[in-house]
C-alpha positions as CSV (number, residue, x, y, z in Angstrom):
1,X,78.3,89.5,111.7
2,X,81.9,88.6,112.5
3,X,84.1,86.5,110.0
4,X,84.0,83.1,111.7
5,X,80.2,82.7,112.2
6,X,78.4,80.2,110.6
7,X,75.0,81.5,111.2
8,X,75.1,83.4,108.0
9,X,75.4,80.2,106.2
10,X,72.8,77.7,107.5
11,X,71.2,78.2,104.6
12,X,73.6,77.0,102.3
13,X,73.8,74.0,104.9
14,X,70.9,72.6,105.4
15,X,71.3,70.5,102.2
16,X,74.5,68.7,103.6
17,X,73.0,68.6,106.9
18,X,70.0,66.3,105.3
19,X,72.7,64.4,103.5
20,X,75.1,63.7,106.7
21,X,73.0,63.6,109.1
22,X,74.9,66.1,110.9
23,X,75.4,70.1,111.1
24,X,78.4,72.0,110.4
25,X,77.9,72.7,114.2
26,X,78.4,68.9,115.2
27,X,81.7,68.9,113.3
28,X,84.9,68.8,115.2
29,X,87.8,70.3,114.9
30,X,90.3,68.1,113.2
31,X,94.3,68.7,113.5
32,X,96.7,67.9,110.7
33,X,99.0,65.0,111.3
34,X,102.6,66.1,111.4
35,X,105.0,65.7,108.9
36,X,106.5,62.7,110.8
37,X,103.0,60.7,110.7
38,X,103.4,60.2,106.7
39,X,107.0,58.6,106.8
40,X,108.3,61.6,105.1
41,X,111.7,62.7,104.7
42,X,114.5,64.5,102.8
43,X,116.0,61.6,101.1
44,X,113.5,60.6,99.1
45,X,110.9,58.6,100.6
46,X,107.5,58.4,99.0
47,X,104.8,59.9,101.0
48,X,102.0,57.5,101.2
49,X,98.6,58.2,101.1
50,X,97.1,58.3,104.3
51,X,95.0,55.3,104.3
52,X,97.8,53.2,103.8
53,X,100.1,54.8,106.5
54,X,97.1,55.3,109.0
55,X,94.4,52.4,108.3
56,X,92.1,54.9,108.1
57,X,89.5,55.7,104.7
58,X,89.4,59.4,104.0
59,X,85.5,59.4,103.9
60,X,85.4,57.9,107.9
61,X,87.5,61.0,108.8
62,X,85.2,64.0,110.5
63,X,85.6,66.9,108.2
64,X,86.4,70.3,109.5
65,X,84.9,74.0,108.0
66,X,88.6,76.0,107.6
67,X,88.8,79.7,108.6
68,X,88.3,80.4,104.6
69,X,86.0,78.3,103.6
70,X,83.6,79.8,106.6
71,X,84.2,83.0,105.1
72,X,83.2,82.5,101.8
73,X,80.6,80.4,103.0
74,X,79.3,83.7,104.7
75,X,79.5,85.6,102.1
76,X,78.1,83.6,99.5
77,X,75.1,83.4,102.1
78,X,74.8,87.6,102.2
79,X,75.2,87.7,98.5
80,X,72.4,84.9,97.8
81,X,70.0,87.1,100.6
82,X,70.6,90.3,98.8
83,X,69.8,88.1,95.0
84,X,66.4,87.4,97.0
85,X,65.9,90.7,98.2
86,X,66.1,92.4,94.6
87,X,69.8,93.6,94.9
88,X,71.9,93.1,91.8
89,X,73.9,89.7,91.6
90,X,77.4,90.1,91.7
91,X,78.0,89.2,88.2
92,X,75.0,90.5,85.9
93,X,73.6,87.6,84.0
94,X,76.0,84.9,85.6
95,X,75.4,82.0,87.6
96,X,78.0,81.7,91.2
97,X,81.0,79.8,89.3
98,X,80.6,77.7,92.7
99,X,77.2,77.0,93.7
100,X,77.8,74.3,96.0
101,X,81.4,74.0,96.0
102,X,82.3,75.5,99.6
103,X,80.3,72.6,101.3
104,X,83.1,70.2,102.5
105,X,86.6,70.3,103.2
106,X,89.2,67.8,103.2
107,X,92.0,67.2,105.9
108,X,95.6,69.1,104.6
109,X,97.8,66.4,103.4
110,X,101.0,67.2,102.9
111,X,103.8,66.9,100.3
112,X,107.2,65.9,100.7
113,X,110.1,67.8,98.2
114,X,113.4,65.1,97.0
115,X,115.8,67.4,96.0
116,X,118.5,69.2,97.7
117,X,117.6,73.0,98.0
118,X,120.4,75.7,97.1
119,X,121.3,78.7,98.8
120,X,121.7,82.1,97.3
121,X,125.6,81.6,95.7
122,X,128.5,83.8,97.2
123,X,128.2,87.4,95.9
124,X,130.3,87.7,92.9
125,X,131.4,91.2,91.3
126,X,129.8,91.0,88.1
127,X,126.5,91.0,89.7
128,X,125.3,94.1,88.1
129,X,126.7,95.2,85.1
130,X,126.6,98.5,84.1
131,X,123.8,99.6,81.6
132,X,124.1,100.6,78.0
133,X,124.2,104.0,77.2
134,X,121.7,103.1,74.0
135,X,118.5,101.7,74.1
136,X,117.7,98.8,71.5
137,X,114.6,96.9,70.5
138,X,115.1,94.5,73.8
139,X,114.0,97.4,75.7
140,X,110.5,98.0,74.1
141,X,108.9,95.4,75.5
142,X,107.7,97.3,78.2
143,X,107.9,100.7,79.2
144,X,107.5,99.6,82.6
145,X,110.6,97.6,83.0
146,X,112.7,100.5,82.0
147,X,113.3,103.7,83.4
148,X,112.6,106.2,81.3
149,X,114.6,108.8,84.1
150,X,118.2,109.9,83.0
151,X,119.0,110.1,87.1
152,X,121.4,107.8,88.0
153,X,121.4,108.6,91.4
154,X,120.7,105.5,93.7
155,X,116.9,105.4,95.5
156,X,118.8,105.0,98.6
157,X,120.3,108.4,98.4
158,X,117.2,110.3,97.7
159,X,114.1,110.8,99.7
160,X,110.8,110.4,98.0
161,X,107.3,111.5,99.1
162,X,103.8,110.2,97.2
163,X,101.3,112.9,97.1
164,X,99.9,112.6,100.6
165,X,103.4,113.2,102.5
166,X,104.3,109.1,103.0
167,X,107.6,108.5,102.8
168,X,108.2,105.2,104.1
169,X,109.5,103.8,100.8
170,X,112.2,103.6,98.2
171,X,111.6,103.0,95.0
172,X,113.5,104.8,91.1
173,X,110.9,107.3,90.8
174,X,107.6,108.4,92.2
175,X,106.5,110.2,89.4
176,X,105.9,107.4,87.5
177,X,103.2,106.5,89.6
178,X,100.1,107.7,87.5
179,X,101.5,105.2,84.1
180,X,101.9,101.8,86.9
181,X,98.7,102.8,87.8
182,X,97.3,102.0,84.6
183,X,99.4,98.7,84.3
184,X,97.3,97.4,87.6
185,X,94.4,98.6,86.0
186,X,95.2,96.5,82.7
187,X,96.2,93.4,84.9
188,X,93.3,93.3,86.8
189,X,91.0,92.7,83.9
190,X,92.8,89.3,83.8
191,X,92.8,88.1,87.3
192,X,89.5,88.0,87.7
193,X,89.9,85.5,90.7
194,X,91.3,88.2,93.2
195,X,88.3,90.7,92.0
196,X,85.7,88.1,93.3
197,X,87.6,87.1,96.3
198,X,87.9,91.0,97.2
199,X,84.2,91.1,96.7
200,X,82.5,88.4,98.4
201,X,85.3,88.7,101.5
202,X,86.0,92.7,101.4
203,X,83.0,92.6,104.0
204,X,84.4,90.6,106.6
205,X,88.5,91.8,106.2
206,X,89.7,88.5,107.4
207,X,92.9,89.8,107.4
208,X,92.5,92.7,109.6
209,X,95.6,92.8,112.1
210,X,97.5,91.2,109.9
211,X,101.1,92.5,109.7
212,X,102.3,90.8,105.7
213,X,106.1,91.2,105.2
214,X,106.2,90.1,101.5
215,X,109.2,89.3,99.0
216,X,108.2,88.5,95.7
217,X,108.6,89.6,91.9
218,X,106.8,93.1,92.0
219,X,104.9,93.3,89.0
220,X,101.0,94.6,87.6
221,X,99.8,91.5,88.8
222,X,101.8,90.9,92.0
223,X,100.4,94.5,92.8
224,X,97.1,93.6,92.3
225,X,97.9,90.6,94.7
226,X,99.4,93.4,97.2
227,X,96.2,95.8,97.1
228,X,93.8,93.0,97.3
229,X,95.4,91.9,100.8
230,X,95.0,95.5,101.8
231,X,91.7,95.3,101.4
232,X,91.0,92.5,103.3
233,X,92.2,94.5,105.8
234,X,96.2,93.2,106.2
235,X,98.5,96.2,106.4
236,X,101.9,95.6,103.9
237,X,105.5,95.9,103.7
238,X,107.0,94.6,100.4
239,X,110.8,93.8,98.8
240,X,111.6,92.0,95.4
241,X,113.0,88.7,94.9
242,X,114.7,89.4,91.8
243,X,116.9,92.2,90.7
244,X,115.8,92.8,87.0
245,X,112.0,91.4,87.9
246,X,110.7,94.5,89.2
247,X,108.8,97.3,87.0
248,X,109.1,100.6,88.5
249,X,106.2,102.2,87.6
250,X,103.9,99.3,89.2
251,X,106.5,100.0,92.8
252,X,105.8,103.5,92.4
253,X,101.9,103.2,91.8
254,X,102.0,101.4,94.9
255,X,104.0,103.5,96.7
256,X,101.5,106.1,95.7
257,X,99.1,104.3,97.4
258,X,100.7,104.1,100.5
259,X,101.9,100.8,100.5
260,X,105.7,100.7,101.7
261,X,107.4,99.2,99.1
262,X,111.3,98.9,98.4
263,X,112.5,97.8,95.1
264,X,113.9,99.0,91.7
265,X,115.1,97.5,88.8
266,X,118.4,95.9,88.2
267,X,119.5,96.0,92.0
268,X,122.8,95.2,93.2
269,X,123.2,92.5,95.4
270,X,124.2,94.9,98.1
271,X,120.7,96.9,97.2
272,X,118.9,93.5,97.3
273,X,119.6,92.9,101.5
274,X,119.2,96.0,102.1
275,X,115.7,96.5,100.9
276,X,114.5,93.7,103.1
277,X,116.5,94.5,105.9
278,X,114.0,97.9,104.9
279,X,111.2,95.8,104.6
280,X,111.8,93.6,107.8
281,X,113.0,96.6,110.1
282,X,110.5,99.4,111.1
283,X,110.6,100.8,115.0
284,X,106.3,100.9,114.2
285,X,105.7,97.9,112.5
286,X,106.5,94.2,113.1
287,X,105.4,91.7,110.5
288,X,102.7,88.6,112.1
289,X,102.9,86.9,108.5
290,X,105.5,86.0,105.7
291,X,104.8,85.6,102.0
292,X,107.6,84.6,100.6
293,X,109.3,83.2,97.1
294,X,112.2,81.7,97.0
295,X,113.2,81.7,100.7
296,X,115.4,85.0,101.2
297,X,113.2,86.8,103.3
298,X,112.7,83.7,105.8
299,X,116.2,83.3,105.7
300,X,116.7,86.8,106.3
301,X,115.2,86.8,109.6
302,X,116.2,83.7,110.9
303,X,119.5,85.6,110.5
304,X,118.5,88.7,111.7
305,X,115.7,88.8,113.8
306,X,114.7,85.2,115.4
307,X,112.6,86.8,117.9
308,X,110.4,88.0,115.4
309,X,109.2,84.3,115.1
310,X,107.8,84.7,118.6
311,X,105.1,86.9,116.7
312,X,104.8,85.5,113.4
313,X,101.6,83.1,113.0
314,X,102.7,81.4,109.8
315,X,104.8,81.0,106.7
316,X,103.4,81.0,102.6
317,X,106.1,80.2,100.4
318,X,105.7,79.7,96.6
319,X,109.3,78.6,95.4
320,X,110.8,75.2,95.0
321,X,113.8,76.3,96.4
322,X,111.8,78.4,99.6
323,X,109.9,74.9,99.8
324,X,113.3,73.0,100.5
325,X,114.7,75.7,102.8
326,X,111.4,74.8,104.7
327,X,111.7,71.1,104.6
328,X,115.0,71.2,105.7
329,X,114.1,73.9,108.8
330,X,111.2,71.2,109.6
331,X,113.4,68.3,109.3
332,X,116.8,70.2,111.9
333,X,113.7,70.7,114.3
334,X,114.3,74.6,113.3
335,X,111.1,75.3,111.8
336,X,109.1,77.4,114.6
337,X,105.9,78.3,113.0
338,X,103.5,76.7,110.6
339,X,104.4,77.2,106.8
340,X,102.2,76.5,103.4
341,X,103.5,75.0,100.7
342,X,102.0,76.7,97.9
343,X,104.3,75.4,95.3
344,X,103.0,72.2,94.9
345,X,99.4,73.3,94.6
346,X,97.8,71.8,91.7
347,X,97.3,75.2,90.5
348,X,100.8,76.3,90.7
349,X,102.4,73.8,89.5
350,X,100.2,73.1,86.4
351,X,99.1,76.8,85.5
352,X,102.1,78.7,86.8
353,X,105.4,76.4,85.8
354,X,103.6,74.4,82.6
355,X,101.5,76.7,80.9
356,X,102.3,80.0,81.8
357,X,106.7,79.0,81.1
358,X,105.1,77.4,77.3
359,X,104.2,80.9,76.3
360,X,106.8,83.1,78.2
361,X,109.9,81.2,77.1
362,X,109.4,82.0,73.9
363,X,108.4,85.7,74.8
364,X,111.8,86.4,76.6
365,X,113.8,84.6,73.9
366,X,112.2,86.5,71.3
367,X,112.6,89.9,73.4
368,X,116.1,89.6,74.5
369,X,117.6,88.0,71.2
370,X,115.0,88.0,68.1
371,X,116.0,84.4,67.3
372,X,114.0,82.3,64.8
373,X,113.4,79.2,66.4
374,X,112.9,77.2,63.3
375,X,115.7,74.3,62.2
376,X,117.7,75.5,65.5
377,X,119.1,72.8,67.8
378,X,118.1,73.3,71.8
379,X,119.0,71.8,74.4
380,X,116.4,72.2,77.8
381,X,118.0,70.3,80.8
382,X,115.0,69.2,82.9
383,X,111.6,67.3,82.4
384,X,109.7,69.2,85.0
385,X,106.6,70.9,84.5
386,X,109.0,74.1,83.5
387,X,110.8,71.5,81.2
388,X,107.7,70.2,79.7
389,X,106.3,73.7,78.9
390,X,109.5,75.2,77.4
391,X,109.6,71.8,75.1
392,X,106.7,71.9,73.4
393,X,106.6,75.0,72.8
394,X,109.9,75.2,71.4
395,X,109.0,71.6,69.3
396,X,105.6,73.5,67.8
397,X,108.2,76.3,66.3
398,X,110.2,73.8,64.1
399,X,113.7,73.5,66.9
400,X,115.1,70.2,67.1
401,X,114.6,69.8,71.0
402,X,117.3,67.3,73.4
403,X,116.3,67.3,76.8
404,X,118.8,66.2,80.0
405,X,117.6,64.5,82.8
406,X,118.5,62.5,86.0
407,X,114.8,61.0,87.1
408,X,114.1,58.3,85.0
409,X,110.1,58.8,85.1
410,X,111.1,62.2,83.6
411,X,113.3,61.3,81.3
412,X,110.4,58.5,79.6
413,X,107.7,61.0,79.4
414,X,110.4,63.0,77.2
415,X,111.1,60.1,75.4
416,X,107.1,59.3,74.7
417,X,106.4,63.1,73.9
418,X,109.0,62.7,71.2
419,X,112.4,64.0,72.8
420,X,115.5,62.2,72.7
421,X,117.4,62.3,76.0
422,X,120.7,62.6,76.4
423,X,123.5,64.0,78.3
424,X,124.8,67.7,78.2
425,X,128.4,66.9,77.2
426,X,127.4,64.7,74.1
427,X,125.3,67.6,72.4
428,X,126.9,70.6,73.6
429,X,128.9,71.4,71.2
430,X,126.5,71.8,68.0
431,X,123.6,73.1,69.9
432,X,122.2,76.7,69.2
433,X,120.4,77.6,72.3
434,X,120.5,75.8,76.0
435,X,117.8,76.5,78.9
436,X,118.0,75.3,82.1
437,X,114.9,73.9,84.1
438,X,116.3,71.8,87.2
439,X,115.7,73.6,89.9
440,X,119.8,72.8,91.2
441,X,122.9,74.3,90.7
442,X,125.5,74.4,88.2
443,X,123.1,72.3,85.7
444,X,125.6,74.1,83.0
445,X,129.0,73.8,84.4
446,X,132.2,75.7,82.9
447,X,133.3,72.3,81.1
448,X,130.2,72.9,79.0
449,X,130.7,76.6,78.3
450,X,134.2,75.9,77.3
451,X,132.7,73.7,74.7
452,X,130.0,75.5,73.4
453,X,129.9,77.0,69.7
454,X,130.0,80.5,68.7
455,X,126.7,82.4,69.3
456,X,125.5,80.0,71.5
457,X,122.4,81.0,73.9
458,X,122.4,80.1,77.4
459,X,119.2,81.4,79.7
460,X,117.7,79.9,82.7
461,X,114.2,79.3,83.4
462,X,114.6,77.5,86.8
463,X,116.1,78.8,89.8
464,X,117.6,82.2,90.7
465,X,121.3,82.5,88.8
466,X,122.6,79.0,90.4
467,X,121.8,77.2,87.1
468,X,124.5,78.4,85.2
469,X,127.8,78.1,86.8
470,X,128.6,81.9,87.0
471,X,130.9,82.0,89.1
472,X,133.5,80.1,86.7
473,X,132.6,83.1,84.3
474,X,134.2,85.5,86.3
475,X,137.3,84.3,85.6
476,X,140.3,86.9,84.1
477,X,140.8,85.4,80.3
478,X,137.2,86.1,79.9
479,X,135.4,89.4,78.6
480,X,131.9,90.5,79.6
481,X,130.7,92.9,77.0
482,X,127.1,94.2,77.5
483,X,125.2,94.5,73.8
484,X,121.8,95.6,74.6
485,X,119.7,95.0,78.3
486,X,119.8,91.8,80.1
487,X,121.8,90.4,77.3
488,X,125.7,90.2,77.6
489,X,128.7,88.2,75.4
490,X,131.5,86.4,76.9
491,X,134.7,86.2,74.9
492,X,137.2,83.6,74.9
493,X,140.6,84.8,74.6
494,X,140.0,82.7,70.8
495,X,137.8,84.9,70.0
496,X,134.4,82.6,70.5
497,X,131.8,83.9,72.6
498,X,128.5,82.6,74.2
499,X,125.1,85.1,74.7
500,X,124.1,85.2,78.3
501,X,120.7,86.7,79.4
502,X,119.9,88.2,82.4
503,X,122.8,87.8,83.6
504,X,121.3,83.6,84.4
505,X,118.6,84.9,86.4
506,X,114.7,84.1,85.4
507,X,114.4,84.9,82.2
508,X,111.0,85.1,81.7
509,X,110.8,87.3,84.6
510,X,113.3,89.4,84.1
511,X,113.1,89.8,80.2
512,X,109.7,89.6,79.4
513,X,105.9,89.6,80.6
514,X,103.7,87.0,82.4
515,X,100.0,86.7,81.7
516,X,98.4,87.8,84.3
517,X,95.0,85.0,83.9
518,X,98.1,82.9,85.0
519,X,99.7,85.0,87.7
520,X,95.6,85.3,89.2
521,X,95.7,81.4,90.0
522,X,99.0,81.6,92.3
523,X,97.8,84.7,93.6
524,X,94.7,83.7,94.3
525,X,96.2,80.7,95.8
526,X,98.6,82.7,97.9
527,X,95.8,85.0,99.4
528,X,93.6,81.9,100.8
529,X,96.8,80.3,102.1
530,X,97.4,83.8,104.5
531,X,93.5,84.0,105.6
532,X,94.0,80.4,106.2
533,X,97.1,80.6,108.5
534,X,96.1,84.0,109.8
535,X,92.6,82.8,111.0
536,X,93.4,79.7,112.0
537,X,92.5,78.2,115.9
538,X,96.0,77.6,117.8
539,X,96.9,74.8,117.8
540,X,95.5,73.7,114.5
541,X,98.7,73.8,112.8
542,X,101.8,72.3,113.7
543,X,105.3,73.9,113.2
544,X,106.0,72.1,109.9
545,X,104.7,72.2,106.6
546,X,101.5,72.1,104.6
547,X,99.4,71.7,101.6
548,X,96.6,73.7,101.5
549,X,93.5,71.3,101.1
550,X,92.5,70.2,97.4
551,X,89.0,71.7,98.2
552,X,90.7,74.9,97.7
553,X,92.8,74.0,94.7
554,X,89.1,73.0,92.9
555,X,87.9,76.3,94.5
556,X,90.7,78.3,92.9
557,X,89.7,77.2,89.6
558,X,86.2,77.3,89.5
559,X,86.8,81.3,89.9
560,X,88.7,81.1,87.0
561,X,86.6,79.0,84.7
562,X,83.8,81.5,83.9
563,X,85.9,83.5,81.9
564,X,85.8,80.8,79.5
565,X,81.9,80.1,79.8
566,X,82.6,76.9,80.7
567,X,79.6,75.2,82.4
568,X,80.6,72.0,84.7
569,X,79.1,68.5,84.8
570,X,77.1,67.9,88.2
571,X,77.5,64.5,89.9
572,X,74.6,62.8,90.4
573,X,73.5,61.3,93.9
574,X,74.3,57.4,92.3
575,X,77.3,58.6,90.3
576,X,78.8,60.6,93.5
577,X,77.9,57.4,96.0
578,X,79.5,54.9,93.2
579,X,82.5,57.4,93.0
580,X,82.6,57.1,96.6
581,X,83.2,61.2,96.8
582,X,81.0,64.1,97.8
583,X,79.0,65.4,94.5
584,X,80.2,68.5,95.5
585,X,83.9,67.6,95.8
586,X,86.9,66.9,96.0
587,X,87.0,65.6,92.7
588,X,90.3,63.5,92.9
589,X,92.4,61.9,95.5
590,X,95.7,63.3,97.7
591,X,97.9,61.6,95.4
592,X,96.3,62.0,92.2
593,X,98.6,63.1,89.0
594,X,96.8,65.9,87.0
């Protein structure tokens, strides 16, 4: 039975074929709109929902089966057969967290970004600071994100084989293979999303011939993201986004494994290019797919190899920042493939940036610095969802919390949640901690540092190392001193210094853990974007940018919500009707604010 038949599944359609009037069959194929068709634009512009810009009401528009949804339409069909025929169900003594769920699918709307993106600043000297020569309690937090190897040699001067001969990697240290092993293991307990999905599609390997070039944080759980592509059948090449993100065990489990994977901990920026140049470049292997976070790997080839577009089927990007490069490609007329957007997923954006930062600020701060949060005065400059998370977490520990903001929306639900907003300059000087959650550059600007007290904190929790105006750090009246891992001072020729960590880069990333129940909804996400892009009819997608449908954001977390026991409400036929929605979903509107 091949991937895209729907034969498998008339079972589970005959109950919408009673209730349209019509067969999955009878459906036809409908195209996206362009980005164009929803008055959408760089500078600002509201997108509007589409019965407003089109006269049209979403329930008169045909609905269309995607590529995934047929899939795991399939497969839900095999695994309700084999249920009948006495075979186990896949989970003993559990009820399919989606019964219905895969039954209709909504037309990809798309969302517009209105904020400048930033390149990757200028490569400055202090990029990599050497490390300590002791270790200190920062460094505990995870054997995995140190090295426990006294050879300094760089990966790029040695060459490393796993235990079946491959050598197509570079990584600190194959040997540590066997312990990242166990990390995956311990991560996929928690993202139990990717299990089922490699379950109910491992079958049908939607993603056989696809070619994945990936840059992300490499991590347990981006590993377990990694392996579950592989077997769905896509063959992988992988760099790191960050510099002090990856954990070298997990690159050298996976790199065991056969995967080719080049990355260590606490690159230089020169290391950084060149492992995706690694990644990109291979006389055997040309990527037909990108999964990319924060935009360097796209970047990277536009640069580099252009014609490599002429293969590439489609773009999943998972960064605000990657998003703007994107929008901005798409708006030049430069953007030559289709791209997802999965940034602003409902799933990202709540899960990911709200409640996953709400935890692992205070992790990383805790880590890095061993700071009692009660009675101290923090500033966080942005509202976001990053923002929002950070605050109240910091505001359930006792700190007196400021927030800076430049959207006024923003800046009321601070004030109604109990935070008084205010401007940088006016606070700086008597605040204990400041965090950065924009999104934009120089947020903190050298006027601020120079004001700061002693023993202020200054971490990022937003994007890359622009936050923090480092390059105005680099200046020659200024000492670094490094005190302990990814935590430095700089002196003032006074005497005062501030406490930088991780160097301004992530620091939730780069000093501490994410949960991986948290890291299984993006990745989860992530995985149906590819199958979606891969598997897609040409034609179907337009070079520009898309949502993936909200069908799929409901599907996403309906996976997730067993691990809870939760038990949803069913629509009935009157309440669905009166709703004026299927009783099957989706649940809420384009434009709807979760």
């Amino acid at each position: 039975m091949s991937f895209t038949s729907l034969q498998a599944a008339r079972g589970v359609m005959t109950e919408e074929k009673e209730q349209t009037g019509t067969s999955w069959e009878d459906l036809t194929v409908q195209c996206p709109e362009p980005l164009e068709a929803y008055g959408a634009g760089l500078n600002g512009e509201p997108v509007e929902e589409e019965s407003a810009a089109t006269g049209k009401s979403c329930k008169d528009q045909a609905t269309k089966c995607s590529p995934v949804l047929q899939m795991l339409k399939a497969a839900e069909s095999r695994n309700t057969t084999q249920d009948q025929d006495g075979a186990e169900p896949s989970e003993a003594g559990k009820e399919d967290p989606v019964p219905e769920a895969l039954k209709t699918d909504m037309k990809i709307q798309l969302s517009e970004q209105n904020q400048e993106f930033n390149k990757r600043p200028p490569k400055t000297g202090r990029r990599s600071l050497s490390r300590s020569t002791s270790q200190s309690s920062a460094d505990s937090y995870s054997s995995v994100c140190s090295d426990s190897s006294e050879d300094e040699t760089s990966p790029r001067e040695k060459l490393q084989r796993n235990s079946r001969g491959h050598f197509d990697f570079c990584i600190k240290n194959i040997k540590q293979a066997e312990f990242g092993r166990k990390e995956i293991e311990v991560a996929q307990q928690e993202m139990v999303a990717l299990m089922v999905l490699r379950k109910r599609a491992g079958g049908e390997k939607p993603l056989t011939g696809a070619k994945v070039v990936g840059c992300t944080h490499i991590t347990a759980q981006t590993a377990v993201l990694i392996e579950t592509l592989v077997a769905l059948g896509a063959q992988c090449r992988w760099a790191a986004c960050n510099i002090f993100s990856t954990q070298n065990a997990v690159a050298a489990a996976l790199a065991e494994a056969g995967i080719s994977v080049f990355a260590w901990r606490a690159e230089s920026e020169e290391d950084f290019w060149w492992c995706i140049e690694r990644s990109v470049s291979s006389d055997a292997w040309q990527p037909n797919m990108i999964l990319d976070d924060g935009g360097d790997l796209t970047h990277w080839i536009y640069k580099k190899y252009p014609s490599l577009f002429k293969r590439i089927k489609g773009i999943v990007e998972e960064s605000v920042t990657g998003v703007f490069r994107l929008y901005q490609l798409s708006k030049a007329g430069k953007l030559c493939i289709p791209a997802m957007n999965v940034n602003d997923s409902v799933t990202k954006q709540k899960f990911d940036n709200l409640y996953c930062c709400k935890e692992s600020i205070l992790d990383g701060l805790k880590r890095t610095t061993g700071l009692m949060f009660g009675g101290k005065q923090v500033v966080v400059c942005g509202y976001g969802e990053v923002g929002k998370g950070c605050c109240a977490a910091l505001k359930a520990l006792g700190a007196i919390v400021y927030v800076t903001e430049v959207d006024p929306i923003c800046a009321l639900q601070a004030c109604m949640d109990g935070f008084r907003v205010i401007k940088l300059g006016e606070i700086i000087r008597q605040v204990d901690l400041v965090i950065t959650c924009t999104g934009n550059k120089n947020a903190v600007a050298r006027e601020h540092l120079d004001r700061m007290k002693n023993g202020c904190i200054v971490c990022n929790m937003g994007h890359s190392n622009t936050e923090i105006d480092l390059g105005s750090l680099q200046a020659a009246e200024l000492r670094w001193e490094r005190v302990r891992p990814q935590v430095d001072h700089i002196i003032w020729p006074d005497g005062r210094r501030i406490i930088l960590l991780a160097q301004g880069r992530l620091l939730n990333l780069s000093c501490s853990t994410v949960p991986s129940f948290v890291l299984s909804i993006t990745a989860t996400t992530q995985a149906l974007a590819l199958i979606e892009l891969f598997n897609a009819p040409e034609g179907r997608y337009k070079q520009d940018v898309y949502l993936l449908p909200k069908k799929m954001d409901e599907y996403v977390a309906s996976l997730h919500l067993p691990t809870f026991e939760a038990h949803l409400t069913e629509l009935t036929e009157d309440q669905a009707k009166y709703l004026g929605i299927s009783k099957h979903g989706p649940f809420k509107p384009s434009y709807y604010r979760y």
